[in-house]
C-alpha positions in Angstrom: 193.2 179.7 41.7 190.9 182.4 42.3 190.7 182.7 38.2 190.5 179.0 37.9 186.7 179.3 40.0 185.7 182.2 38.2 186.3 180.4 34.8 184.5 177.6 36.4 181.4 179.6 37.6 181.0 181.4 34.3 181.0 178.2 32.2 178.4 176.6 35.1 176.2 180.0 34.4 176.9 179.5 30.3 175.5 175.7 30.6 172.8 175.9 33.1 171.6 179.0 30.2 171.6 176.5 27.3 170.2 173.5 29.3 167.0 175.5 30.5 166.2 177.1 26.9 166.8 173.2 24.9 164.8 172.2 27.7 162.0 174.7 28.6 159.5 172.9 27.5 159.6 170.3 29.8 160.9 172.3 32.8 157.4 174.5 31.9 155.6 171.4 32.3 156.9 170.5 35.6 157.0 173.8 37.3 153.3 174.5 36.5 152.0 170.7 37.8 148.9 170.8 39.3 148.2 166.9 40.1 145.0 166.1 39.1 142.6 164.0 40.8 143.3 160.1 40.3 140.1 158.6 39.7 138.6 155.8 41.1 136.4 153.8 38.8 135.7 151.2 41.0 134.5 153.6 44.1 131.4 156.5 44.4 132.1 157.2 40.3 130.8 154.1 39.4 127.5 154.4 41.4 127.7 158.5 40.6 124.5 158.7 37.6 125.2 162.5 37.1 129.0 161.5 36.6 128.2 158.8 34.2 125.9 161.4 32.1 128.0 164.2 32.2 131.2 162.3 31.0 129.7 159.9 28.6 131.4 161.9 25.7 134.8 161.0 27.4 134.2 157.9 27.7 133.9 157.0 24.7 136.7 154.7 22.7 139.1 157.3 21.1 138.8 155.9 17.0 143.0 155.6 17.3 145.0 153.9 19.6 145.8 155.9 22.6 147.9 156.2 26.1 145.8 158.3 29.2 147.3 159.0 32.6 144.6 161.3 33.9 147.2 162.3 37.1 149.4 163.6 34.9 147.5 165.0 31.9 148.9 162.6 29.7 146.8 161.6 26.1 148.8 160.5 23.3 148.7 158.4 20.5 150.2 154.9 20.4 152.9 154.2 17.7 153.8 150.2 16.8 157.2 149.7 15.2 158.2 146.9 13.3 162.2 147.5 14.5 164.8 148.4 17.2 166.6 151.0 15.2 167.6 153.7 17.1 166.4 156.0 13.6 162.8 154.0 13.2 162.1 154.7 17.0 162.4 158.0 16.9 160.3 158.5 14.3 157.9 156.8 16.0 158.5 158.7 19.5 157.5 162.0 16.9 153.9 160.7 16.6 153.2 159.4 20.0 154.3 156.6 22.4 155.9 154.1 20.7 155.6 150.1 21.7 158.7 149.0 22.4 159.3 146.1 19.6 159.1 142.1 20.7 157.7 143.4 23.6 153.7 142.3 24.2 150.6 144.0 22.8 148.5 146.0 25.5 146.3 143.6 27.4 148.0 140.6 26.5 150.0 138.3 28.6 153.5 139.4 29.2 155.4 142.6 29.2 154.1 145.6 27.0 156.7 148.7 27.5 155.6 152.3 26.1 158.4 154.4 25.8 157.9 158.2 25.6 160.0 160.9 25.9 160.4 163.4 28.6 162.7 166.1 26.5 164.0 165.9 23.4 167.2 166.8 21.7 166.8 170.6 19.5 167.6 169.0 16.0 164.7 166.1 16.8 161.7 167.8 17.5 158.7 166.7 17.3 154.4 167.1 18.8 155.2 164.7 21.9 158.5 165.8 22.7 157.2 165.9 26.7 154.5 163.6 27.4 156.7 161.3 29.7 158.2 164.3 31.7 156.0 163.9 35.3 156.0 160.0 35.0 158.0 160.3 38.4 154.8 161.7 39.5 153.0 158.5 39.7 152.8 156.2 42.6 151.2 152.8 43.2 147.5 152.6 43.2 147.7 155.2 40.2 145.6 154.1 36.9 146.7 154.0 32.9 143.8 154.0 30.3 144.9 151.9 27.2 142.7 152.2 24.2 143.8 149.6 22.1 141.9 148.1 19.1 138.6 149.9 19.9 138.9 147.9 23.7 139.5 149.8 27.2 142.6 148.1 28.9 142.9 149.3 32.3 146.5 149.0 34.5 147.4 149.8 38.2 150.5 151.3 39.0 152.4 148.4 41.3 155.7 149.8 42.1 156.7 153.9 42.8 158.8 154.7 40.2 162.4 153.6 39.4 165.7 154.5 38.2 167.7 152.0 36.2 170.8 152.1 34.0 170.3 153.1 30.0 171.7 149.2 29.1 169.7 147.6 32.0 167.7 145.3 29.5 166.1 142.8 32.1 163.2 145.2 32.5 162.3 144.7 28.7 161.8 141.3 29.9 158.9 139.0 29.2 155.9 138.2 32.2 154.0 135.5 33.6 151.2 137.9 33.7 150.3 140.9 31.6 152.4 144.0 32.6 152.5 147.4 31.5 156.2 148.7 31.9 156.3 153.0 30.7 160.1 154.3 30.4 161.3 157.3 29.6 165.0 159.0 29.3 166.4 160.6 32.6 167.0 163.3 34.1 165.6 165.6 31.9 167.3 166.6 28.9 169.5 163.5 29.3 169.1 160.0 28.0 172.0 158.7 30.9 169.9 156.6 32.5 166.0 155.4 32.3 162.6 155.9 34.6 160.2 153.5 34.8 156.7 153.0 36.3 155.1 149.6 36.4 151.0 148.1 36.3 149.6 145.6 36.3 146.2 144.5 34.4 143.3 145.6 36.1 140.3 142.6 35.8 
């Protein structure tokens, strides 16, 4: 028996090893979070001259499509995909965030999911391999920039984070109401199951 928990033990050593090096980079990322400050637009920035000044350069409309969380350092690129297919996906998820497909358009009525990923597999790597990986990070009342087709689309965060099954296809689901649903594989380094986070359209 006493064998039997050794052999145990050394395999648990052997595979927490090879989880943390296929997975460093996003264990990196999470380890060394410092959350930055969630900025209100609609508060003492707005009024704030010297902010405006200063940060007009960062305002400006990014010339490509692009996803920013500013709580979680995220900027990335926006990828639209004409299919499903697990293979044309992740291409996609190498350039950016990737619109899920028959899902809506940013801004528009209905239900537009981003997916990203939060690890990736060692024979797919790719430039955005961890973008997704503190999306548990953000809480309700939290803001996502959307620059889509030269216009600023602005969403809320409305619900904490969730945790739903990987076939759990009801929150691809359409909306009376433009949504913003972002999902990403989890835990880390799995694709078991799925986070998502939730907004709504800020007017």
């Amino acid at each position: 028996m006493f064998k039997i928990i050794k052999l145990f033990i050394f395999f648990g050593i052997i595979f927490s090893i090879v989880f943390v090096c296929f997975n460093w980079p996003a264990l990196e990322d999470r380890f060394f979070y410092n959350e930055n400050e969630n900025f209100s637009f609609e508060e003492e920035q707005k009024d704030s001259a010297d902010f405006n000044k200063e940060n007009k350069k960062a305002e400006e409309i990014p010339k490509d499509n692009r996803l920013m969380i500013k709580k979680i350092n995220v900027s990335v690129p926006i990828i639209s995909i004409s299919s499903r297919h697990d293979k044309i996906l992740q291409e996609g998820l190498k350039k950016g965030a990737v619109i899920f497909p028959q899902t809506a358009f940013p801004g528009e009525k209905g239900n537009c999911v981003i997916v990203g990923h939060s690890s990736n597999f060692s024979w797919r790597k790719g430039d955005y391999d961890t973008i997704f990986v503190l999306l548990d990070k953000l809480k309700i009342g939290d803001e996502v920039e959307i620059f889509w087709k030269n216009e600023k689309i602005k969403y809320a965060i409305f619900e904490n984070p969730q945790i739903v099954k990987a076939n759990q296809t009801e929150i691809l689901a359409s909306a009376e109401e433009p949504i913003l649903t972002l999902m990403t594989c989890w835990p880390i380094g799995t694709d078991y199951k799925r986070l998502i986070v939730k907004g709504k359209l800020v007017k």
